[in-house]
C-alpha positions as CSV (number, residue, x, y, z in Angstrom):
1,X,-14.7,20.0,-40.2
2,X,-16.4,16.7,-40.3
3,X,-15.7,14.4,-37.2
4,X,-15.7,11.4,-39.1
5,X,-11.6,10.9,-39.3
6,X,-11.5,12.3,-35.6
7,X,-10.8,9.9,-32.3
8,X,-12.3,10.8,-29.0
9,X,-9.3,11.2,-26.9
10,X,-10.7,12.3,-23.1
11,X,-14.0,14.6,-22.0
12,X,-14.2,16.1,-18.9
13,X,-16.9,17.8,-17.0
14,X,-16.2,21.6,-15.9
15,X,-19.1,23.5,-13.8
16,X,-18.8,26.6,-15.7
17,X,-17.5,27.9,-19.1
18,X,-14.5,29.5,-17.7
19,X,-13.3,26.5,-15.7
20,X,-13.8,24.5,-19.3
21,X,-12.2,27.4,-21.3
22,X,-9.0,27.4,-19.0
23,X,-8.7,23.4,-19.5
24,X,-8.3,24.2,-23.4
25,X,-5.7,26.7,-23.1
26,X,-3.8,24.4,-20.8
27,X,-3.8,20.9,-23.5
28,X,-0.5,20.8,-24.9
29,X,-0.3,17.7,-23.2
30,X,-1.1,14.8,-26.1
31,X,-0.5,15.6,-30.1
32,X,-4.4,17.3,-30.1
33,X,-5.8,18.2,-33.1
34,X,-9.5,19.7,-32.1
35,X,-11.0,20.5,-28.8
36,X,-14.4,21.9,-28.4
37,X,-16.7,22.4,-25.3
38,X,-20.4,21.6,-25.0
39,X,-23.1,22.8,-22.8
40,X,-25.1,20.4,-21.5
41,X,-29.0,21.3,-20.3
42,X,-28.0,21.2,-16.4
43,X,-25.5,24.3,-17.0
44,X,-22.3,22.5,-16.8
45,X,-19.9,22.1,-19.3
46,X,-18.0,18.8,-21.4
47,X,-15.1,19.3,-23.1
48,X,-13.7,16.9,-25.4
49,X,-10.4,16.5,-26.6
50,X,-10.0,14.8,-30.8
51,X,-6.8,13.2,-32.2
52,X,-6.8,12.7,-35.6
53,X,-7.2,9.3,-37.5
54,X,-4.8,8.3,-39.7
55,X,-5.7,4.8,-41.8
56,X,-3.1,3.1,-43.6
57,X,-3.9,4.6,-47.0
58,X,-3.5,8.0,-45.9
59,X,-0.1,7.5,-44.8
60,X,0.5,5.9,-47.9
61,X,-0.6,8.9,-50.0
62,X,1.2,10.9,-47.7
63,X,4.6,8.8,-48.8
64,X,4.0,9.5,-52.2
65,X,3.2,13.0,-52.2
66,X,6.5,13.0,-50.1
67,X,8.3,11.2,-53.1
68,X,7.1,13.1,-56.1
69,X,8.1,16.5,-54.2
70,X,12.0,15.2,-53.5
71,X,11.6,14.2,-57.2
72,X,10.9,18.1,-58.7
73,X,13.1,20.1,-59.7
74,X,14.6,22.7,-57.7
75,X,14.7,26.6,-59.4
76,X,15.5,28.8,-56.1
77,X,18.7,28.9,-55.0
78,X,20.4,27.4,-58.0
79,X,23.3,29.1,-59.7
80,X,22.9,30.6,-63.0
81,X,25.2,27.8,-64.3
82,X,22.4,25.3,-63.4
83,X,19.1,27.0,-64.6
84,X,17.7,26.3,-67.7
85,X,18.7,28.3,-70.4
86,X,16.4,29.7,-72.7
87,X,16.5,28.3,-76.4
88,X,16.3,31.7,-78.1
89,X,19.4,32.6,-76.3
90,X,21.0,29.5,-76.8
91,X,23.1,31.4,-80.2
């Protein structure tokens, strides 16, 4: 996953991994989309929390996939009244 439409949210400094691995199992906190820890050369640990980015064209793609799905036609759950019938049988 590129990091390029991902926001830095928070980091935090943990002294071991299993200190930083028990503050990711606990981040249910803020709408998170990644979190990944890093060791750093003095044997402590970052982790960082990432929210995801979203510009205004993405949410305007997002509104018209939305609109061209409502816009399909439904086949499960209709009645057999409503489905299309086929022209062979159509006698």
């Amino acid at each position: 996953m590129n990091v390029r439409n991902l926001e830095r949210v928070q980091e935090l400094k943990y002294r071991t991994y299993e200190d930083a691995k028990r503050a990711t199992s606990n981040a249910t906190k803020q709408p998170i989309h990644k979190i990944k820890i890093f060791a750093r050369y003095d044997g402590t640990y970052d982790v960082v929390w990432y929210k995801k980015i979203e510009t205004p064209g993405q949410k305007v793609v997002k509104a018209l996939e939305e609109a061209v799905e409502a816009q399909k036609p439904v086949v499960h759950g209709q009645k057999s009244k409503e489905r299309k019938k086929s022209p062979k049988k159509a006698r």
